[in-house]
C-alpha positions as CSV (number, residue, x, y, z in Angstrom):
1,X,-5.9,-6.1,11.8
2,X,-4.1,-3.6,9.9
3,X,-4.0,-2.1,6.5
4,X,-1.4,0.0,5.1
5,X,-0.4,3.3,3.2
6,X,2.2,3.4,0.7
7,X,3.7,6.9,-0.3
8,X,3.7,6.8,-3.8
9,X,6.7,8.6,-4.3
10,X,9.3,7.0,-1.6
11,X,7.2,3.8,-1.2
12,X,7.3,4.4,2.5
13,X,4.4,1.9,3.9
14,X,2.9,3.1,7.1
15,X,0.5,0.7,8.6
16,X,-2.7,1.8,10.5
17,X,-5.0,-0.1,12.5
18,X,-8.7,-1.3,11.5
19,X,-10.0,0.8,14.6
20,X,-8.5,4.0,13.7
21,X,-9.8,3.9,9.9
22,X,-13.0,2.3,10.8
23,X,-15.5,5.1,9.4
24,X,-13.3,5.1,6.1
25,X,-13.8,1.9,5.4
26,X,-17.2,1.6,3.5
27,X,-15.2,4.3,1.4
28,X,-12.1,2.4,0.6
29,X,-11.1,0.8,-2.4
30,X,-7.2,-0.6,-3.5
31,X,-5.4,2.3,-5.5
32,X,-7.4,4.9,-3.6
33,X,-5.2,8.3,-3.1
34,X,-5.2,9.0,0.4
35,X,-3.6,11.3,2.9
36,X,-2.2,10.4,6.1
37,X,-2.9,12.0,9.5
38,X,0.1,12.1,11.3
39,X,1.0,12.7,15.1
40,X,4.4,13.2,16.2
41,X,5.8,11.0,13.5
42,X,3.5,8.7,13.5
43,X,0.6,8.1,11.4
44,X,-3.3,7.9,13.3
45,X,-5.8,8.5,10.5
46,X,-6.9,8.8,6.5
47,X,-8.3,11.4,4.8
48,X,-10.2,10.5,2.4
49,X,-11.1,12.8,-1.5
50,X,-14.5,14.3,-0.8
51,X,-15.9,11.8,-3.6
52,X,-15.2,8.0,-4.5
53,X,-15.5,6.2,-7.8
54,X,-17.5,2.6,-6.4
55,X,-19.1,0.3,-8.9
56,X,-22.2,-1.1,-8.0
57,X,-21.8,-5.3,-7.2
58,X,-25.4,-5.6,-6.6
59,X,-28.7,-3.8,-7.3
60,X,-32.2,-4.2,-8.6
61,X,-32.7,-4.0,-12.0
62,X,-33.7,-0.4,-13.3
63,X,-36.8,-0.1,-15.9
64,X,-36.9,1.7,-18.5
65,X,-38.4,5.1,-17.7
66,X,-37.3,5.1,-14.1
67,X,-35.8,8.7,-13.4
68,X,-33.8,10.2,-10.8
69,X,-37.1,12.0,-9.0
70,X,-38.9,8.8,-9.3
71,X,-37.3,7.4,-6.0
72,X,-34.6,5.1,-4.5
73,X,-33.3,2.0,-3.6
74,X,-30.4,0.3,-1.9
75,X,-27.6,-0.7,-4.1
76,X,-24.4,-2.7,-3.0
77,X,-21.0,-1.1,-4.0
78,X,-17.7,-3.0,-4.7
79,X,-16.1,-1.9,-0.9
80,X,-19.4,-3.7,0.9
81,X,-21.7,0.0,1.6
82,X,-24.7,0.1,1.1
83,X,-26.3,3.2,-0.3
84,X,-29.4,4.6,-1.5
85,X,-29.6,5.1,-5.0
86,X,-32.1,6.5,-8.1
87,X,-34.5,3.6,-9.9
88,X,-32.2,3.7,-13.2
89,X,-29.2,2.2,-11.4
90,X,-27.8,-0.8,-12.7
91,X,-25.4,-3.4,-11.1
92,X,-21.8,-3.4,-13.1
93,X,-22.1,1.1,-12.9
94,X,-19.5,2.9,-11.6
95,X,-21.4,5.4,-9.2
96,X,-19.6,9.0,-7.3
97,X,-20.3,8.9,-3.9
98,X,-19.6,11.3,-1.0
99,X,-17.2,10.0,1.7
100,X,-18.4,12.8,3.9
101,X,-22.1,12.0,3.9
102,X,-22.2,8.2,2.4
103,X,-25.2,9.4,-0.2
104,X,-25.1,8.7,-4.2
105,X,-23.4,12.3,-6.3
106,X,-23.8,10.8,-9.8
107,X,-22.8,7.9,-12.3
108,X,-18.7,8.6,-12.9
């Protein structure tokens, strides 16, 4: 029911509960640099960077000639999201995504 934080320069660990990261989570992936929200001592929420670096464990194959204005479709990443993503997509791609919308930037 917890997951924790380790400061990377004292190697503090702060644990935080599932609850209070919940909307993080389809954005969270081991070795991620985070910052901790912290009231009164004690740590309540993440931050997350504006983009993450996800690959892509499952997805349709793309065709050749499939472009980026030539539509979408759903693509699953390596933290268990599920996002939309152009035709040429690939499974085994490492994709950018937004933490602050969910949506595809560009391949990383």
């Amino acid at each position: 029911g917890f997951y924790y934080f380790m400061d990377a320069e004292s190697y503090e660990q702060s644990p935080l509960s599932r609850e209070s990261i919940e909307d993080s989570l389809p954005y969270l992936a081991e070795q991620t640099t985070v910052e901790l929200v912290f009231h009164e001592g004690q740590p309540i929420a993440i931050q997350l960077p504006l983009t993450v670096d996800l690959k892509v464990v499952e997805a349709s194959p793309g065709l050749k000639g499939d472009t980026a204005q030539g539509g979408s479709k759903p693509a699953t990443l390596s933290s268990g999201a599920v996002v939309r993503v152009p035709l040429f997509i690939n499974q085994g791609e490492v994709l950018k995504i937004d933490t602050r919308s969910g949506e595809y930037v560009s391949r990383a």
